[in-house]
N, C-alpha and C positions, 0 to 999 in steps of 0.2 A: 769262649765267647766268639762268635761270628761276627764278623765285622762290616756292613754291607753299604754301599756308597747310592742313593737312586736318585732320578734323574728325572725331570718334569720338564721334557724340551719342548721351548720358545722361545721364538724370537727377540720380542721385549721383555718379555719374565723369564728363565733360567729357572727351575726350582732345584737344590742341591740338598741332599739330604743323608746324612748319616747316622746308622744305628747299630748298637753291636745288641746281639739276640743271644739268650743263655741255650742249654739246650732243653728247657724245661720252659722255653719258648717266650720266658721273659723279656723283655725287649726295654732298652733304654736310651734318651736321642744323647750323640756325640756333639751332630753339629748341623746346623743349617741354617743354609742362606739362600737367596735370591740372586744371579746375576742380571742384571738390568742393562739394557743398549737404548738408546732413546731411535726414536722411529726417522729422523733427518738423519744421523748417522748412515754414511755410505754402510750397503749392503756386506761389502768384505772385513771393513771395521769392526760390524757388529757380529760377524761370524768370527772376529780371529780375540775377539773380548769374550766371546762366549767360550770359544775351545780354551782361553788362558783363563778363564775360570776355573773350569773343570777340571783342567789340567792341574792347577793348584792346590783344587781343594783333595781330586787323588793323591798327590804326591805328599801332602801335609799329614792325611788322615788314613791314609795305608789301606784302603778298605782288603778284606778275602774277594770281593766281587761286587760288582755290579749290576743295578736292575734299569733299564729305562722303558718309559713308556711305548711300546707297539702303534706305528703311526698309522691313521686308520682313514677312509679318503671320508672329507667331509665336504658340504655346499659351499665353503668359501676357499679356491684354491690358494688363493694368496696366503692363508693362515696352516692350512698344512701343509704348503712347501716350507715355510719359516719351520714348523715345527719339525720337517724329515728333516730340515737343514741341520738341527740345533740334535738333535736326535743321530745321525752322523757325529756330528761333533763328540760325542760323547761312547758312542762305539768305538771311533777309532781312539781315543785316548787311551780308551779298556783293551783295545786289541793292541796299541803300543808297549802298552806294560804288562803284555800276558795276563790279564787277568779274564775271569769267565765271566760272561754278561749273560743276562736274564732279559727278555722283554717280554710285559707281560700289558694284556689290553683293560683298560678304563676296568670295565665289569668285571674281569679279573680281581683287580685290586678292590673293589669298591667290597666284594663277595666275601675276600679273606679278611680286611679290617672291620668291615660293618656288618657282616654274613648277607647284606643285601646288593645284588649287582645291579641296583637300577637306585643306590643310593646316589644324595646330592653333594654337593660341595659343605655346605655346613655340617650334615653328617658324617660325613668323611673328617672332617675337622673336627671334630668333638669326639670320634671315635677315639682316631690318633694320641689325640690329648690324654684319651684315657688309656691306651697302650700303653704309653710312655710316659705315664703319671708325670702330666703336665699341667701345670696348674689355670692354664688355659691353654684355649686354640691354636695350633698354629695359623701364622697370616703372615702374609697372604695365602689364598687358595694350594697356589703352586709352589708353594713352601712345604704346607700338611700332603698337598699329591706327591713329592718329593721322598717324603718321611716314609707316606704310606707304601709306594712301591718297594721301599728299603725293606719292609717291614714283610709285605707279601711276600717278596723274593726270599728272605732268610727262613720265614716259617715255608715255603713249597721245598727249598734244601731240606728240610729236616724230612723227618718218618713220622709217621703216628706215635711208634712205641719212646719218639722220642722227648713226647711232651709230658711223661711224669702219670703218675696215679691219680695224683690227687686233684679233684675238680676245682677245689681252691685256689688253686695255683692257676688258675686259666682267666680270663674274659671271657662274658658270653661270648662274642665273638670268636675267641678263639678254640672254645668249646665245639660252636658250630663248626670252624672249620678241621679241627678233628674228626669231628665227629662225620662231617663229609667226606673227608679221605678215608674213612677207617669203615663208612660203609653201615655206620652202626645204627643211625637215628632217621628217620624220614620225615621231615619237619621242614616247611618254608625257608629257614634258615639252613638248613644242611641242605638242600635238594639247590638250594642258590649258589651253594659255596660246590657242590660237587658238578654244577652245571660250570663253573669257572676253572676250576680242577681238571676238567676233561677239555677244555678250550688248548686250540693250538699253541703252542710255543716257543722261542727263538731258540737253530744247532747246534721356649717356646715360644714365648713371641721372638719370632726372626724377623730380622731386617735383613735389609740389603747386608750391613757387617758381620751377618750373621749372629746366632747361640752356640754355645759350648755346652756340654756337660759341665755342670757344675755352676752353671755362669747365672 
């Protein structure tokens, strides 16, 4: 079992998400939580609450690796310097304890869980849910984008040969994205997941106290 830590950095939300992935591409959540900073909170407070999050919930839940989100420029600067900040924070954590990081962008992830890279937040939420046979959504948002990068980053580890025969054993979703790596099917949903596959690279209800496996 792969064991994969991902990361949905922000400023006031924090998404933290754990899942370990078979190699027949099953997938199941460990654990996730939200860390939260309130916005009056001095700016270094709420960076060194976020890195002792993360830091925590590594060191608690052992991941093989980590994924976080690829910070991308948007029209509000104030909101993705919060998130390069929080995004940092969680690189260097991964690079303190040797472990190998993945970052992968929005449409990336949205391609592998949903096979659509111009999916929304509620579908990306019910997708996840159904990865990880949950009996509902994760929530908040940045809880399920947490989960999900965990999940992209464990199935782009693996190989084609290494999801099994049987189409049973798959998600649609996870069909397409086979089925896009392997080059085999030309269909909106494979032509989505193989346009996110060829994109650049880096070299259930949760709460704040977070889910467990099992919980």
């Amino acid at each position: 079992m792969l064991r994969v830590l991902g990361v949905d950095p922000g400023l006031t939300r924090c998404g933290v998400g754990i899942v370990e992935v078979a190699p027949n591409r099953r997938a199941r959540l460990v654990h996730v939580t939200v860390v939260r900073t309130p916005a009056d909170m001095a700016l270094e407070q709420r960076l060194l609450r976020i890195a002792e999050g993360i830091a925590a919930e590594i060191d608690e839940h052992a991941p093989d690796a980590v994924a976080v989100e690829r910070v991308f420029a948007q029209a509000n600067v104030r909101t993705v310097m919060g998130t390069a900040q929080a995004a940092g924070l969680a690189l260097h954590a991964a690079a303190a304890r040797r472990l190998p990081v993945g970052l992968h962008t929005p449409s990336e992830v949205k391609a592998a869980v949903t096979g659509y890279g111009n999916a929304d937040k509620r579908q990306v939420q019910t997708m996840i849910a159904r990865v990880l046979g949950l009996d509902e959504a994760p929530k908040p948002a940045d809880a399920a984008d947490a989960l999900a990068l965990a999940v992209c980053h464990a199935w782009r580890l693996g190989s084609p040969d290494a999801v099994g025969t049987r189409p049973t054993n798959l998600t649609p979703a996870q069909r397409a994205w086979r089925d896009a790596q392997g080059g085999t099917v030309d269909s909106p949903l494979a032509r989505a997941a193989a346009a996110a596959a060829r994109s650049p690279r880096g070299s259930s209800a949760p709460s704040v106290a977070g889910r467990r496996l099992g919980a």
